[in-house]
C-alpha positions in Angstrom: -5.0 -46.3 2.2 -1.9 -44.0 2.2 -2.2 -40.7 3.0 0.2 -38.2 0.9 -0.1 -34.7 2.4 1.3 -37.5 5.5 4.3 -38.5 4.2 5.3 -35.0 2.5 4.7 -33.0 5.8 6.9 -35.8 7.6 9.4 -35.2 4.4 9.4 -31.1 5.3 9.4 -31.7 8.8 12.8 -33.8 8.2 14.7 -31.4 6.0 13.1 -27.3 7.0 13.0 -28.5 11.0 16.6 -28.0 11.5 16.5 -24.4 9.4 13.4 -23.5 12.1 15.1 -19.9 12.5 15.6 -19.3 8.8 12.5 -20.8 7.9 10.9 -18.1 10.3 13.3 -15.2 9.3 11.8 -16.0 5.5 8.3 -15.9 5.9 8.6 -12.7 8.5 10.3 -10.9 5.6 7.9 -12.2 3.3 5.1 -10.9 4.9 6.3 -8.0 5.7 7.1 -7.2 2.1 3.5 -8.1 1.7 2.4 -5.6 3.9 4.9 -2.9 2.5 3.3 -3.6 -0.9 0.3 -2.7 0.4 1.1 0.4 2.3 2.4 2.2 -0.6 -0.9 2.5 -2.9 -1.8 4.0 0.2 1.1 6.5 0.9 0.5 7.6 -2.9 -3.4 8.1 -2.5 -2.7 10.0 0.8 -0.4 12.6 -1.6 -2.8 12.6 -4.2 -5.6 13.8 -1.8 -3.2 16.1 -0.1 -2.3 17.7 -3.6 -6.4 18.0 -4.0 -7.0 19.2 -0.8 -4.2 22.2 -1.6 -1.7 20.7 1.1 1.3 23.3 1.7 4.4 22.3 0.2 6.3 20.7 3.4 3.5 18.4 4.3 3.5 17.2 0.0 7.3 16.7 0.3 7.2 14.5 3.5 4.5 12.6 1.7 7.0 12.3 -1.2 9.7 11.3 1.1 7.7 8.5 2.6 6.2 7.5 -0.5 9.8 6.8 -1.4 11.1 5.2 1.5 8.0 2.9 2.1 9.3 1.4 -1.8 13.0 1.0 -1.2 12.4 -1.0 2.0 9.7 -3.3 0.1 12.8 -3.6 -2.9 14.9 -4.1 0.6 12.7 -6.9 1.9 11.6 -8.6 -1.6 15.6 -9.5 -2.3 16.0 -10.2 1.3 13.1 -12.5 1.3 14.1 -14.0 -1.8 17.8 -14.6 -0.9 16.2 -16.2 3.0 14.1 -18.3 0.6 17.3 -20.0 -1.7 19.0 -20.5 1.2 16.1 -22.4 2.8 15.5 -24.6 -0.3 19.0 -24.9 -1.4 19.8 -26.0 2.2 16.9 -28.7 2.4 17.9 -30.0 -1.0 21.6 -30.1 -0.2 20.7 -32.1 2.4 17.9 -34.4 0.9 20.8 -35.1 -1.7 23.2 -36.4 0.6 20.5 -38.6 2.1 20.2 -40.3 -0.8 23.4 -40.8 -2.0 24.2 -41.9 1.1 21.6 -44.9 0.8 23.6 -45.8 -2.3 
């Protein structure tokens, strides 16, 4: 009996192996805008509790501040992750298609 999952890993294998570095660059960024996600719910709930506890102003602005910067480098890493990724997939394809036109 065949076994699918087989043949398609031997099919990713072929076309993502020579992109190794890429491939790696993407899912690092993906991950860490992942983690970035995560980390600014937590920057926001850090201010909120600051504001309740009756923080000074300084320590509420650097909470801002970070608050802020934690989102634009997850907007940084999303379209960076995203661009890695069409690369990746229009690279394999690209090459997948002049595979087969070169059976032809």
């Amino acid at each position: 009996m065949r076994n699918p999952f087989r043949d398609y890993r031997q099919l990713l294998e072929c076309y993502l192996a020579p992109q190794l570095g890429a491939v790696l660059l993407m899912g690092t960024m993906l991950l860490a805008s992942i983690a970035l996600q995560l980390a600014g719910p937590q920057v926001a709930r850090s201010f909120i509790d600051a504001i309740q506890a009756g923080a000074n102003e300084g320590s509420l602005i650097r909470a801002a501040l970070l608050f802020i910067a934690v989102s634009l480098v997850q907007k940084a890493m999303s379209i960076l992750a995203a661009y890695w990724s069409e690369r990746v997939a229009w690279t394999a394809t690209n090459a997948l298609r002049a595979d087969l036109t070169a059976t032809f």
